[in-house]
C-alpha positions as CSV (number, residue, x, y, z in Angstrom):
1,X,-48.3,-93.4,-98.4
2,X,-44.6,-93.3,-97.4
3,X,-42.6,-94.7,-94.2
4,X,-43.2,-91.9,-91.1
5,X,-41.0,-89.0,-91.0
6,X,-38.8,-90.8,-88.1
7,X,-36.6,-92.4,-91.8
8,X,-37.3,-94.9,-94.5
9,X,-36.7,-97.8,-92.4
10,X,-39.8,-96.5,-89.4
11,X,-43.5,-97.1,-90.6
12,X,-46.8,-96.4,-88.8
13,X,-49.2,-99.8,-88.3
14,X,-51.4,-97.5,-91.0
15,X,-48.5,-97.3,-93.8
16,X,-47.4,-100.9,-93.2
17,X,-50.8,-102.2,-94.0
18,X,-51.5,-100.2,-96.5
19,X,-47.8,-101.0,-98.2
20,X,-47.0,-104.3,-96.5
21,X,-45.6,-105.5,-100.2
22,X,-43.0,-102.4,-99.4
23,X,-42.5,-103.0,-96.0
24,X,-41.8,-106.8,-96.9
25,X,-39.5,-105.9,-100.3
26,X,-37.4,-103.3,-97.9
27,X,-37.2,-105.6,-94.9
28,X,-35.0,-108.0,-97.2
29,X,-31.9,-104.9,-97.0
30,X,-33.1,-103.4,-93.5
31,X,-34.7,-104.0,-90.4
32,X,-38.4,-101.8,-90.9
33,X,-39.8,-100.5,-87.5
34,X,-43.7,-100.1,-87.2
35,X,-44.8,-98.0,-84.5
36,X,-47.7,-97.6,-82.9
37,X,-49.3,-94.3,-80.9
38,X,-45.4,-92.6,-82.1
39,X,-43.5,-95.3,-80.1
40,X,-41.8,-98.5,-81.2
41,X,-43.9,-101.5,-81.7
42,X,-42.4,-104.4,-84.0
43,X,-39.6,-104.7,-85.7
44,X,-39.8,-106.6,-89.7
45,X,-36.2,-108.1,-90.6
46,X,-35.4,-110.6,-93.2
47,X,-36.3,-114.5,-92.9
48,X,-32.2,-114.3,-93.8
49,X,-31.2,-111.9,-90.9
50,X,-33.7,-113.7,-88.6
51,X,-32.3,-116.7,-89.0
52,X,-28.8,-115.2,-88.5
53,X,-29.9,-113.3,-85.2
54,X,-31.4,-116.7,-83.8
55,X,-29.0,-119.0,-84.8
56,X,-27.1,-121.1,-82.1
57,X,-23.8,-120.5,-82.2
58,X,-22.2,-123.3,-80.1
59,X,-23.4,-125.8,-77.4
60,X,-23.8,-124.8,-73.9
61,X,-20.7,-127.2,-73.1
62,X,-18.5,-125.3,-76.0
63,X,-19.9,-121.7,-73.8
64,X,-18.7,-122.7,-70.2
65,X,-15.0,-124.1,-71.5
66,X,-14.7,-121.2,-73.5
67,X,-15.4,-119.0,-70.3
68,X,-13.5,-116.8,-68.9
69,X,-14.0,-117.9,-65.4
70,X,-13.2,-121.6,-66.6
71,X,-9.8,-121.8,-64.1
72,X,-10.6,-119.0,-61.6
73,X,-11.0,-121.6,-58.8
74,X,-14.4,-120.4,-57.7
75,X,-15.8,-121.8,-54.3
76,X,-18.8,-123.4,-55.7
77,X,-19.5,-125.9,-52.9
78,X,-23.1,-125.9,-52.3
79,X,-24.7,-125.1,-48.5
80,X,-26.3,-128.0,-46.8
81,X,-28.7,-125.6,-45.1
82,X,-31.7,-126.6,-43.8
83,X,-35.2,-125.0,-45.8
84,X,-36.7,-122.4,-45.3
85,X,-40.1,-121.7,-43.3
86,X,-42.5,-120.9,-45.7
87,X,-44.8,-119.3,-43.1
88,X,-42.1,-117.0,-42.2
């Protein structure tokens, strides 16, 4: 059984099961969509490209001072209103 007709790198749940070695072997050079009822359902990627997707790429202190807002001079002076009624 071969990938779906939507391209090599789109599989229906049946052809992945019945050719997850493929699916697996093909995943390590492209991401391999399975779909289920003709629409989109999972995507299989590498452990390599996974780990690249997910990886943190700095610390949330190394995100703000590299913002571009950093400097603007934004009002960010917090109300002192008083709560809401939350019977209201």
């Amino acid at each position: 059984m071969r990938p779906s007709r939507q391209g090599d790198e789109s599989w229906t749940v049946a052809s992945a099961k019945a050719k997850l070695s493929e699916v697996i072997e093909r995943a390590q050079s492209a991401p391999q969509t399975i779909t289920r009822n003709g629409k989109p359902s999972v995507v299989v990627v590498s452990a390599e490209e996974w780990q690249r997707k997910t990886a943190r790429k700095g610390t949330l202190v190394e995100f703000l001072m590299e913002s571009p807002l950093r400097g603007a001079d934004l009002d960010l002076e917090r109300q002192r209103d008083e709560p809401r009624d939350p019977d209201l």
